[in-house]
LUMMINU-372030 format. One record per residue: x, y, z of N, C-alpha, C in turn; residue in one letter. Coordinates in nm, 2 decimals. Atoms other than C-alpha are relative to their C-alpha. Layout:
<recs>
{{X, Y, Z}, {X, Y, Z}, {X, Y, Z}, 'A'}
...
</recs>
This chain:
<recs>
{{0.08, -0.12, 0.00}, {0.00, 0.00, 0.00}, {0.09, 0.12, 0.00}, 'X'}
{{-0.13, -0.14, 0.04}, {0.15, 0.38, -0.12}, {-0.02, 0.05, 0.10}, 'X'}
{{0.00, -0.13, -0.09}, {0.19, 0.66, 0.08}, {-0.12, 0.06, 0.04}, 'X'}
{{0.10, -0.09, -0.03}, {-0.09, 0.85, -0.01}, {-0.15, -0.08, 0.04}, 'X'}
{{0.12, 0.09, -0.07}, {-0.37, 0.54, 0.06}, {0.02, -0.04, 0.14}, 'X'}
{{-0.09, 0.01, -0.15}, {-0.18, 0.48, 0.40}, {-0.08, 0.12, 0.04}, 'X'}
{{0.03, -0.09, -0.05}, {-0.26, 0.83, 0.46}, {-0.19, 0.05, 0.00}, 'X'}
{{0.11, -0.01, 0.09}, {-0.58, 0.88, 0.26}, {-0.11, -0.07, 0.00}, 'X'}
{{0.09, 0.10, 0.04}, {-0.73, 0.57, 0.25}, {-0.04, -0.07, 0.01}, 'X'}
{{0.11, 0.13, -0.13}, {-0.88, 0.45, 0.57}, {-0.12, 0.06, 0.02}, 'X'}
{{0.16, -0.04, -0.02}, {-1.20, 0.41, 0.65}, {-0.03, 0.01, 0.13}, 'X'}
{{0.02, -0.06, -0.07}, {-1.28, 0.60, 0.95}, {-0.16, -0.10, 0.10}, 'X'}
{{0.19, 0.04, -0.07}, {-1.58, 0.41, 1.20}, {0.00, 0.06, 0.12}, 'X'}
{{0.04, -0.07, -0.12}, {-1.73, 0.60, 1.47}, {-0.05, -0.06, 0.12}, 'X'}
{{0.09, 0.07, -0.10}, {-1.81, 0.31, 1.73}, {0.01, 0.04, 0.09}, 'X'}
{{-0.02, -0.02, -0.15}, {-1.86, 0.47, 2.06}, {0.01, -0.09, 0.10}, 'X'}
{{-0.01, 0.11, -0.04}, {-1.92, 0.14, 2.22}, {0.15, -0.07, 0.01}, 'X'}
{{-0.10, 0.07, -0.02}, {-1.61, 0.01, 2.14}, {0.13, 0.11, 0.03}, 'X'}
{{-0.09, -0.06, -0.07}, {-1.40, 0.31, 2.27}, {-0.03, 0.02, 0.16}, 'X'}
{{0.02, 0.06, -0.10}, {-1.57, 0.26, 2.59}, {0.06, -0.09, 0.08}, 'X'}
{{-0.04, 0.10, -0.06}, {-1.46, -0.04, 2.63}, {0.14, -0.01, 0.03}, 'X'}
{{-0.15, -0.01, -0.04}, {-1.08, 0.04, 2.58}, {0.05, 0.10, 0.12}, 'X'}
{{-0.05, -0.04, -0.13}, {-0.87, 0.06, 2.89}, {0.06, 0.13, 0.00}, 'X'}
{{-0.05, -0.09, -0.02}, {-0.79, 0.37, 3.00}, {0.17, 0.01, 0.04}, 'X'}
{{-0.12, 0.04, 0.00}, {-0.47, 0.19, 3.07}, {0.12, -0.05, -0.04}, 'X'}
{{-0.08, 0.01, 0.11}, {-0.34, 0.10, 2.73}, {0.07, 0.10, -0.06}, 'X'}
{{-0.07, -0.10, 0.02}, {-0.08, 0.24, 2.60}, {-0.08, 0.07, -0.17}, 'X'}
{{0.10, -0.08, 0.11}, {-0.17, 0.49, 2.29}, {0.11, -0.05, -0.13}, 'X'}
{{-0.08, 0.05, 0.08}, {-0.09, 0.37, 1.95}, {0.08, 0.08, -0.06}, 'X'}
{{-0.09, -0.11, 0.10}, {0.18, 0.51, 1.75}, {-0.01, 0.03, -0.09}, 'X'}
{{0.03, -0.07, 0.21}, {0.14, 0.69, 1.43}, {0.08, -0.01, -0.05}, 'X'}
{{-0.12, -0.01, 0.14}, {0.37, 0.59, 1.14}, {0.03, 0.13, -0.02}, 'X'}
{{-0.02, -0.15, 0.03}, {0.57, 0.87, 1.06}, {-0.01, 0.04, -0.10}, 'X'}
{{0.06, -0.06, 0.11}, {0.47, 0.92, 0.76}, {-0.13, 0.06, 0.01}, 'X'}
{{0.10, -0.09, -0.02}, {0.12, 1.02, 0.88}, {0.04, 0.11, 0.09}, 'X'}
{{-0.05, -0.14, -0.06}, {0.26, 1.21, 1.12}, {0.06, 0.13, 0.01}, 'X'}
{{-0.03, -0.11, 0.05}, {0.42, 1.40, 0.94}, {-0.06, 0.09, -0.08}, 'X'}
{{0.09, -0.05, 0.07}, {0.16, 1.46, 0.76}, {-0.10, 0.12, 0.06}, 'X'}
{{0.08, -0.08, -0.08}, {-0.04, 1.58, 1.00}, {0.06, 0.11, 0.06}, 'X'}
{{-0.09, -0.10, -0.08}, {0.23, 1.82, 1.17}, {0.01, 0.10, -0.11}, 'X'}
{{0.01, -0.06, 0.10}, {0.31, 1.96, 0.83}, {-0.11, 0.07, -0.03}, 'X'}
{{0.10, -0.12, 0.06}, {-0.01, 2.07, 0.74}, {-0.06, 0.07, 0.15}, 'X'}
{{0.05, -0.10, -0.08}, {-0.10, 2.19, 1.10}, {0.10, 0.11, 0.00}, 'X'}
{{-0.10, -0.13, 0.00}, {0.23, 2.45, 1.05}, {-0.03, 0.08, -0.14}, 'X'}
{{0.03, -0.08, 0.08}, {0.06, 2.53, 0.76}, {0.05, 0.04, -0.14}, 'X'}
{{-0.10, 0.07, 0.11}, {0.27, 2.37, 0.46}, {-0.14, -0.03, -0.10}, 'X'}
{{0.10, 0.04, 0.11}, {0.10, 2.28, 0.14}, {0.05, -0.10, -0.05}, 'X'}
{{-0.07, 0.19, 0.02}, {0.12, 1.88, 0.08}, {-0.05, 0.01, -0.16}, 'X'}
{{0.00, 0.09, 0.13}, {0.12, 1.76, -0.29}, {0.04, -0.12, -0.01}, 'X'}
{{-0.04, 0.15, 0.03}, {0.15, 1.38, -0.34}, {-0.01, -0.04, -0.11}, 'X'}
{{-0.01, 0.01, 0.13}, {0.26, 1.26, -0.65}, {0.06, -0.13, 0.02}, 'X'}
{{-0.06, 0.11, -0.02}, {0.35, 0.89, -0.76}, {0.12, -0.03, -0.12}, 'X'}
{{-0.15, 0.00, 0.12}, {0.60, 0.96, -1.09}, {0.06, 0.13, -0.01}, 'X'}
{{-0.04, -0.08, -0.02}, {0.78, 1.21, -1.17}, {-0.06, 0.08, -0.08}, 'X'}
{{0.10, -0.07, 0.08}, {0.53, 1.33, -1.46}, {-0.10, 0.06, 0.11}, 'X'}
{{0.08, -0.08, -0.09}, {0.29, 1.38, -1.18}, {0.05, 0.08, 0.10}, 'X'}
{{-0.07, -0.12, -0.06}, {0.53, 1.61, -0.98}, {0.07, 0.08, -0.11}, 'X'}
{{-0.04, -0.06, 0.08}, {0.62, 1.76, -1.32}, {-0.14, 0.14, -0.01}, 'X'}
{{0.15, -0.10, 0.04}, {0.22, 1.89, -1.37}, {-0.03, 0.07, 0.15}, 'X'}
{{0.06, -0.06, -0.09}, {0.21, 1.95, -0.99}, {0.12, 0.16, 0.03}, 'X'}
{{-0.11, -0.11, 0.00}, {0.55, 2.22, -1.03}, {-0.10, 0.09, -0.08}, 'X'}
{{0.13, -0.06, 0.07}, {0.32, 2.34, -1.32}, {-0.09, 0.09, 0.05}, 'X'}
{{0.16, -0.06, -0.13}, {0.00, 2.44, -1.12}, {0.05, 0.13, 0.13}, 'X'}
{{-0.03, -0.11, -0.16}, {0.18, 2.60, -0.82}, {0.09, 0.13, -0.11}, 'X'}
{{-0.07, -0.07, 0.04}, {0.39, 2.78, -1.07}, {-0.09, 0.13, -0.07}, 'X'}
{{0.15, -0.06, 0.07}, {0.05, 2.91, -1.27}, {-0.06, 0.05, 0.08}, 'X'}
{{0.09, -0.04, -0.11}, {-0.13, 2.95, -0.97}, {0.05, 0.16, 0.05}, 'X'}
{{-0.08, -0.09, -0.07}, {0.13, 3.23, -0.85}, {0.06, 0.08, -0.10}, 'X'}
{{-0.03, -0.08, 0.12}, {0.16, 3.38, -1.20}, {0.13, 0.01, 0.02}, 'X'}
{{-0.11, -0.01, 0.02}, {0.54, 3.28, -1.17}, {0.02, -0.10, -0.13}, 'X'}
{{-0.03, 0.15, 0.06}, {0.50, 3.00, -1.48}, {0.13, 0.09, -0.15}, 'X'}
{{-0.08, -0.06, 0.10}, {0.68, 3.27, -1.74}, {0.14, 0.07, 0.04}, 'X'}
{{-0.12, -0.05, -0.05}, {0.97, 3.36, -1.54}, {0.10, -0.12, 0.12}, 'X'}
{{-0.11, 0.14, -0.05}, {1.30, 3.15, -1.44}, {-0.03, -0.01, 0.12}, 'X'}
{{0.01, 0.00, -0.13}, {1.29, 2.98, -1.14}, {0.15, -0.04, 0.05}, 'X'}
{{-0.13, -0.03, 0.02}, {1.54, 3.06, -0.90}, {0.00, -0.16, 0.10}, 'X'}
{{-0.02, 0.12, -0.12}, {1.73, 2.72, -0.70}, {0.14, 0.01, -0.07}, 'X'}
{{-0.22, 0.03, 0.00}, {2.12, 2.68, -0.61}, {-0.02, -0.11, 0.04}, 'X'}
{{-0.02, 0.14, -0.02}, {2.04, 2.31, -0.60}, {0.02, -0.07, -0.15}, 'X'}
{{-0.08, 0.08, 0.14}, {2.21, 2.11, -0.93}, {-0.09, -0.09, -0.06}, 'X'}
{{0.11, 0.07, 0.02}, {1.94, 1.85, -0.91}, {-0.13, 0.07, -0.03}, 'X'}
{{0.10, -0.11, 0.04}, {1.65, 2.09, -0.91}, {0.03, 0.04, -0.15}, 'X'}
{{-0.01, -0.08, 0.10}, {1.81, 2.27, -1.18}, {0.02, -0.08, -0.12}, 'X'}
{{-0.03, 0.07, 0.09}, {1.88, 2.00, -1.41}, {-0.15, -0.07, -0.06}, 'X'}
{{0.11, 0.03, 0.01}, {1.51, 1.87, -1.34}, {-0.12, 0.11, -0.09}, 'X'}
{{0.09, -0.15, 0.08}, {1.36, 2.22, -1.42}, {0.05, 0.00, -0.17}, 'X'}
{{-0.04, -0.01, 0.14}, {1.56, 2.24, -1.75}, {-0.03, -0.12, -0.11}, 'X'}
{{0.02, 0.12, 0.07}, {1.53, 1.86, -1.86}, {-0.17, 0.05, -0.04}, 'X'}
{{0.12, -0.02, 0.02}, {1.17, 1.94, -1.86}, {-0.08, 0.18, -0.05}, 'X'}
{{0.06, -0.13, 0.09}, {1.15, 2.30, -2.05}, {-0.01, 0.17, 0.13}, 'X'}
{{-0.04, -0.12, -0.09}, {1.19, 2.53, -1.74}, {0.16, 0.07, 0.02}, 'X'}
{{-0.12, -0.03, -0.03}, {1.46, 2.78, -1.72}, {0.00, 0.05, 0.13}, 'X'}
{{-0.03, -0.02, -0.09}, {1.62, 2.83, -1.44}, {0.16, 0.13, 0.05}, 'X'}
{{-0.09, -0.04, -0.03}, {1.86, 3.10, -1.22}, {0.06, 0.00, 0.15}, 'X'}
{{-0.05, 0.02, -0.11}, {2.10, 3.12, -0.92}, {-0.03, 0.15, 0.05}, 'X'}
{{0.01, -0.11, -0.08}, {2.03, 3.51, -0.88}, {-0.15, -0.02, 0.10}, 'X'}
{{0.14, 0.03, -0.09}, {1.83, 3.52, -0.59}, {-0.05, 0.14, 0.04}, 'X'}
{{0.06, -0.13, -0.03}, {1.59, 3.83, -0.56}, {-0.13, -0.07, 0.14}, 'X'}
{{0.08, -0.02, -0.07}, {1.31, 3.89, -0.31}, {-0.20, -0.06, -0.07}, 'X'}
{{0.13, 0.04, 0.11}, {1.02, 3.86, -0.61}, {0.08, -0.15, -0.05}, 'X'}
{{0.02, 0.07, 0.06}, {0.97, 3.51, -0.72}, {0.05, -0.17, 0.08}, 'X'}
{{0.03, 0.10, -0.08}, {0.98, 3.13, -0.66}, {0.14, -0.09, -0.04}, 'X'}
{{-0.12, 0.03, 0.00}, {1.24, 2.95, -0.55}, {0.00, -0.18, 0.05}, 'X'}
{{-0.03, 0.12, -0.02}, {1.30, 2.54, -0.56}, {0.13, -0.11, 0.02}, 'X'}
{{-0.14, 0.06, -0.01}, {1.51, 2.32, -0.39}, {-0.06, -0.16, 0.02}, 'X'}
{{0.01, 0.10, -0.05}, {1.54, 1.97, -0.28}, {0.02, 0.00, 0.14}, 'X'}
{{-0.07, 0.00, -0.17}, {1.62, 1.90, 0.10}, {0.05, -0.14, 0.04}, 'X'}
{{-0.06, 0.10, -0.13}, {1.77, 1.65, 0.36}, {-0.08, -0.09, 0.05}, 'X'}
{{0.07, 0.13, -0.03}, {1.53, 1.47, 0.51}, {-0.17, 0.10, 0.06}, 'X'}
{{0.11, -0.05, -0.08}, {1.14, 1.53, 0.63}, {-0.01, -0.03, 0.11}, 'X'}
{{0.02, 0.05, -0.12}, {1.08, 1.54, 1.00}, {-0.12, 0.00, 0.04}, 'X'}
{{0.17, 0.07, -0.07}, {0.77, 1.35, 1.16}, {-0.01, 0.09, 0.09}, 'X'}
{{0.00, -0.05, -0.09}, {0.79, 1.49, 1.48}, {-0.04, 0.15, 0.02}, 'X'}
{{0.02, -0.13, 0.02}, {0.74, 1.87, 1.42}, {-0.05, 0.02, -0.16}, 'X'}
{{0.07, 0.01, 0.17}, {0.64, 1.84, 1.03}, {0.12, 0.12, -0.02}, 'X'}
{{-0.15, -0.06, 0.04}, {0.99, 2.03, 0.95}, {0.05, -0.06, -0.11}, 'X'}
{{-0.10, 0.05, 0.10}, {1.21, 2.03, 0.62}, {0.15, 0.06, 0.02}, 'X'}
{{-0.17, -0.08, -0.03}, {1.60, 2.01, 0.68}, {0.06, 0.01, -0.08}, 'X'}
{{-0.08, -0.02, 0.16}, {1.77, 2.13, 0.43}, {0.16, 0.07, 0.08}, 'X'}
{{-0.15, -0.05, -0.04}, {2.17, 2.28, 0.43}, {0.00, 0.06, -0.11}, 'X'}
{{-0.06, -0.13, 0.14}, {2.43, 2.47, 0.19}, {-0.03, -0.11, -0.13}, 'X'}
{{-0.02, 0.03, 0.14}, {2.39, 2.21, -0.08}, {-0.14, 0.05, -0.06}, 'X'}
{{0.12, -0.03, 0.10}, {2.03, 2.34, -0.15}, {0.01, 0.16, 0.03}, 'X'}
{{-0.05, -0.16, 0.01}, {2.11, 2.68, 0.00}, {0.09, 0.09, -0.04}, 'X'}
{{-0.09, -0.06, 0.03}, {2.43, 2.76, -0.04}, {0.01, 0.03, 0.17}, 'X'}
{{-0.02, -0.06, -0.10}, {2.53, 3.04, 0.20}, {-0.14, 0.11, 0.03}, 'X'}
{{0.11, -0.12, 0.03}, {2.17, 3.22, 0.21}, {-0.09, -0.06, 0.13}, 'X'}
{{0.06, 0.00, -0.11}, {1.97, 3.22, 0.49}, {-0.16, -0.01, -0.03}, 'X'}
{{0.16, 0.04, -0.01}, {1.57, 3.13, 0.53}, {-0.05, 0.12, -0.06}, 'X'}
{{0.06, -0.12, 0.04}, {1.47, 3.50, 0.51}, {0.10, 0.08, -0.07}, 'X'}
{{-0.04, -0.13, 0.14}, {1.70, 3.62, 0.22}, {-0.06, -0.10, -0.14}, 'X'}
{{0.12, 0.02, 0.14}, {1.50, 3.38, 0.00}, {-0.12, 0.03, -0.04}, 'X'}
{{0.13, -0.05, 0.02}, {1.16, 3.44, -0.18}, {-0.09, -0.03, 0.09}, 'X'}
{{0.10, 0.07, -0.04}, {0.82, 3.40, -0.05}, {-0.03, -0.09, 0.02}, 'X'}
{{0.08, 0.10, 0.08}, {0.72, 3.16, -0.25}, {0.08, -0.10, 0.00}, 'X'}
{{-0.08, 0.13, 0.05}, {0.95, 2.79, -0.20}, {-0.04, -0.14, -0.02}, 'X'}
{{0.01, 0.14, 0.04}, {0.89, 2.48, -0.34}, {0.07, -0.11, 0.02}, 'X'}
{{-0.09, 0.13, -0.12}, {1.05, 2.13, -0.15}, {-0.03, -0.08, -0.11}, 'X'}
{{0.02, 0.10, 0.08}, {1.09, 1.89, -0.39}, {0.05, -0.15, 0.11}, 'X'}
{{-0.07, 0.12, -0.15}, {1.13, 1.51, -0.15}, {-0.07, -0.09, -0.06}, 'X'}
{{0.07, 0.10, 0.05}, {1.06, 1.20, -0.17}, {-0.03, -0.13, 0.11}, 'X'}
{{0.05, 0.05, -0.11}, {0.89, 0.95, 0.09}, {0.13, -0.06, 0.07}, 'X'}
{{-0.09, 0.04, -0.05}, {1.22, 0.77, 0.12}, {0.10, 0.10, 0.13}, 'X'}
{{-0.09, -0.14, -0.08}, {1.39, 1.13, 0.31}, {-0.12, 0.00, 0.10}, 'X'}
{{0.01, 0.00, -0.15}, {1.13, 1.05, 0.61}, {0.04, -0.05, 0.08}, 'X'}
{{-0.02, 0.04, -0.13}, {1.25, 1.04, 0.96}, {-0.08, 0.07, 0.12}, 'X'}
{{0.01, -0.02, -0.13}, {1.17, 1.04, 1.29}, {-0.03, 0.16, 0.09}, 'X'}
{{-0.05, -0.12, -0.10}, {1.31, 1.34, 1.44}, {0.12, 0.06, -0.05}, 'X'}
{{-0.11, -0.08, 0.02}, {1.57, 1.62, 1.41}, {0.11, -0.07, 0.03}, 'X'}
{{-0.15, 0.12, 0.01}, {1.84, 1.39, 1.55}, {0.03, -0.09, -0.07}, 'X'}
{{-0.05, 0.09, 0.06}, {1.81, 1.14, 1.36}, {0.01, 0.04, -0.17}, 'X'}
{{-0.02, -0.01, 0.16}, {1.78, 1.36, 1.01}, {0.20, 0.07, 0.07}, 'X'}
{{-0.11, 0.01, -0.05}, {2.11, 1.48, 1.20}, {0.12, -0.09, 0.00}, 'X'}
{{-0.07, 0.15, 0.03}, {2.29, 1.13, 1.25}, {0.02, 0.00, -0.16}, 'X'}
{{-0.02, 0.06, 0.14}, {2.15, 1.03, 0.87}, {0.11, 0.13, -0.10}, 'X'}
{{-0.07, -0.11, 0.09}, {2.33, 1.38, 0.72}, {0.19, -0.03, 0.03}, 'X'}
{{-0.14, 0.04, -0.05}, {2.67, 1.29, 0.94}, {0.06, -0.14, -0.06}, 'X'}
{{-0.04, 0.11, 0.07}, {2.64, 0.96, 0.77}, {0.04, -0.04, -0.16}, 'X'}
{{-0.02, -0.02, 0.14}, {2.60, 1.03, 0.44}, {0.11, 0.07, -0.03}, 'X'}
{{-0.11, -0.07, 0.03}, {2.86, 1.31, 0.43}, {0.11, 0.01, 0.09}, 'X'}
{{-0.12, 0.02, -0.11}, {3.13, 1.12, 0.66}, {0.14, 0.11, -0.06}, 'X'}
{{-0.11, -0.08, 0.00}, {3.43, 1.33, 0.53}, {-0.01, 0.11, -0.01}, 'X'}
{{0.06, -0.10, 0.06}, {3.25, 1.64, 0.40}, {-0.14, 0.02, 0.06}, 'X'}
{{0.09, -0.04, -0.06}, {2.99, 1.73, 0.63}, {-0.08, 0.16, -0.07}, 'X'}
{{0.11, -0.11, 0.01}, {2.69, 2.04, 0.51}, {0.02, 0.11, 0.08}, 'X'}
{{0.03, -0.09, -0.10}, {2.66, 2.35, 0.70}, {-0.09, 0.07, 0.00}, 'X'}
{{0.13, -0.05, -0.01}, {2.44, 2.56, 0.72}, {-0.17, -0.03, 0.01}, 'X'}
{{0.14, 0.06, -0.01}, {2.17, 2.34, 0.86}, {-0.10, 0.04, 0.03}, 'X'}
{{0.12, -0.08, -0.02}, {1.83, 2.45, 0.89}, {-0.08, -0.07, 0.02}, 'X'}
{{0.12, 0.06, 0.00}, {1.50, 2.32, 0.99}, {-0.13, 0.09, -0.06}, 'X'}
{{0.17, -0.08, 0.05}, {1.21, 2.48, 0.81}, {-0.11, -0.03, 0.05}, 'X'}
{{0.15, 0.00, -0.07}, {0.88, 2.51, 1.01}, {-0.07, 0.10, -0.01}, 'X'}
{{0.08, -0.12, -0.07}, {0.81, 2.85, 1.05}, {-0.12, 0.03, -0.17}, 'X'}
{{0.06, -0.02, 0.12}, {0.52, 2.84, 0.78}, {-0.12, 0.14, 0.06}, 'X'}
{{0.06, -0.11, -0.08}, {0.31, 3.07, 1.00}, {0.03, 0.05, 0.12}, 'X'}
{{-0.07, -0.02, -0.15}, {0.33, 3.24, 1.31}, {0.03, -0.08, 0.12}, 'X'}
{{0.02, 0.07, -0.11}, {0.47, 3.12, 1.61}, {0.06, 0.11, 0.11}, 'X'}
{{-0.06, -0.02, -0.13}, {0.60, 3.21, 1.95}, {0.12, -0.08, 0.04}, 'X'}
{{-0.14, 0.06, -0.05}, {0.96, 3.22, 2.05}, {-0.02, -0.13, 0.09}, 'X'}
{{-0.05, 0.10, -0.10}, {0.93, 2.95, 2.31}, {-0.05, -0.14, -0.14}, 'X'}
{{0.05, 0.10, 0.09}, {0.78, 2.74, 1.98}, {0.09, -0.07, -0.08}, 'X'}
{{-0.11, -0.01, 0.13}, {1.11, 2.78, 1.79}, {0.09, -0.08, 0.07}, 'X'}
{{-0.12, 0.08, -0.08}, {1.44, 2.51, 1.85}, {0.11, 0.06, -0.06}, 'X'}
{{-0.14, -0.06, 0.06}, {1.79, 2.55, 1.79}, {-0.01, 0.02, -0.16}, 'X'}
{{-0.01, -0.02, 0.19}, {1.74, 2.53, 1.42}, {-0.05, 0.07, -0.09}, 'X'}
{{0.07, -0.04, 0.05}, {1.51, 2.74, 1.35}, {-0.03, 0.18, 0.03}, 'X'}
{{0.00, -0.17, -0.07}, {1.59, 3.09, 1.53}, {0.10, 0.03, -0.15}, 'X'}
{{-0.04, -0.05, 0.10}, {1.67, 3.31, 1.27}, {-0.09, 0.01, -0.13}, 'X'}
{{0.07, 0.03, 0.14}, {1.44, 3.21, 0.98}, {-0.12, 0.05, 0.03}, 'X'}
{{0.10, -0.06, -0.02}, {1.12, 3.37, 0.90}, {-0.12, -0.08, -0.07}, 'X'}
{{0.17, 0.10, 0.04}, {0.73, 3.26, 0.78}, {0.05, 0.01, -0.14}, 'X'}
{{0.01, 0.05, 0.10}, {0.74, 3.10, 0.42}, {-0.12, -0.06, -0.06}, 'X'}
{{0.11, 0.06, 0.09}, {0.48, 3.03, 0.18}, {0.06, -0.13, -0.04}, 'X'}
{{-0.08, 0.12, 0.06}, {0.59, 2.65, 0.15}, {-0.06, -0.09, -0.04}, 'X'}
{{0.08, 0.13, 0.10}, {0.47, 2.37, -0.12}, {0.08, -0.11, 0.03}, 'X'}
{{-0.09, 0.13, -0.05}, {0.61, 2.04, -0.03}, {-0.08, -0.13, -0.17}, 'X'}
{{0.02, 0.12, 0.10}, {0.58, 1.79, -0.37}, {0.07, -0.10, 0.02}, 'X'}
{{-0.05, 0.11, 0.00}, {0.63, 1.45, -0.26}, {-0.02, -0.13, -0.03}, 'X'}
{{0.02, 0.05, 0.10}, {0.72, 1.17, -0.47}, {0.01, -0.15, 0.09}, 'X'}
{{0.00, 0.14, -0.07}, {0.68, 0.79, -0.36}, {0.08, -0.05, -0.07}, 'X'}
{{-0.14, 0.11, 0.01}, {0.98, 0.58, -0.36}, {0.03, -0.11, 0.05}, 'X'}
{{0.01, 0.11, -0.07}, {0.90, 0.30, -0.18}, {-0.10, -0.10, 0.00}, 'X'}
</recs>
């Protein structure tokens, strides 16, 4: 079963009777993190697209790009992958980064636990949350969920054992919050209009 019927594609029954009966002294089940993240993501206020090829994350770049009257002008991303994806497929792309316009990267890993995207310098560079646009676009793909900040932490220290990332970040702040809401990763960065297109890989 995919991602999005996992998520999507239970059938909900309302038996009062039988929540009655369960112990107030079982433990509570746990939510795959993939819903979980689902759920945390869109309560911070993210916009989920699920796609299962890459044609259908091609028409869903399309749409958001139309929708925001950005579909006639380059889009900007300092990510190699992005940018090879946008062009293979008839979009040009640039590295200048202004204030007007929409800007796509890939990232690091998705986190369950807070519905956060971690991204570094390979999709940033040296630029910071609030010197990019509005408007960002997260390109991922179901295989980049984990857990928790630590452990997209660990998986990033593993992947780039000699050559470690910098400029780590956690993306959350999709709407307001309150300082005590914010973690180490996230002071600094400001609210973002953010589209998350994610592809199933598993």
């Amino acid at each position: 079963m995919n991602f999005f019927n996992k998520i999507f594609g239970k059938v909900i029954h309302n038996d009062a009777s039988k929540k009655e009966e369960a112990s107030i002294y079982m433990p509570k089940e746990k939510i795959p993190i993939d819903e979980l993240f689902t759920i945390n993501f869109k309560k911070n206020g993210g916009k989920f697209l699920y796609c299962e090829t890459n044609e259908e994350a091609l028409v869903m770049l399309g749409r958001i790009l139309k929708e925001n009257n950005w579909d006639q002008s380059p889009i900007i991303t300092l990510d190699k992958s992005m940018s090879d994806f946008c062009e293979k497929n008839g979009y040009s792309t640039t590295e200048k980064v202004s204030e007007n316009g929409v800007f796509f990267t890939s990232c690091e890993h998705l986190i369950a636990q807070n519905g956060s995207i971690l991204v570094n310098d390979l999709q940033f560079k040296e630029y910071k949350l609030h010197q990019l646009p509005e408007l960002i676009i997260v390109f991922s793909k179901t295989s980049q969920l984990l857990e928790s900040i630590q452990d997209g932490l660990k998986q990033i220290k593993k992947n780039y054992t000699h050559n470690i990332p910098g400029n780590i970040t956690a993306i959350k702040n999709f709407k307001k919050e309150n300082e005590s809401q914010k973690d180490f990763l996230s002071y600094g960065s400001s609210n973002k209009d953010i589209y998350l297109i994610l592809l199933e890989n598993l």
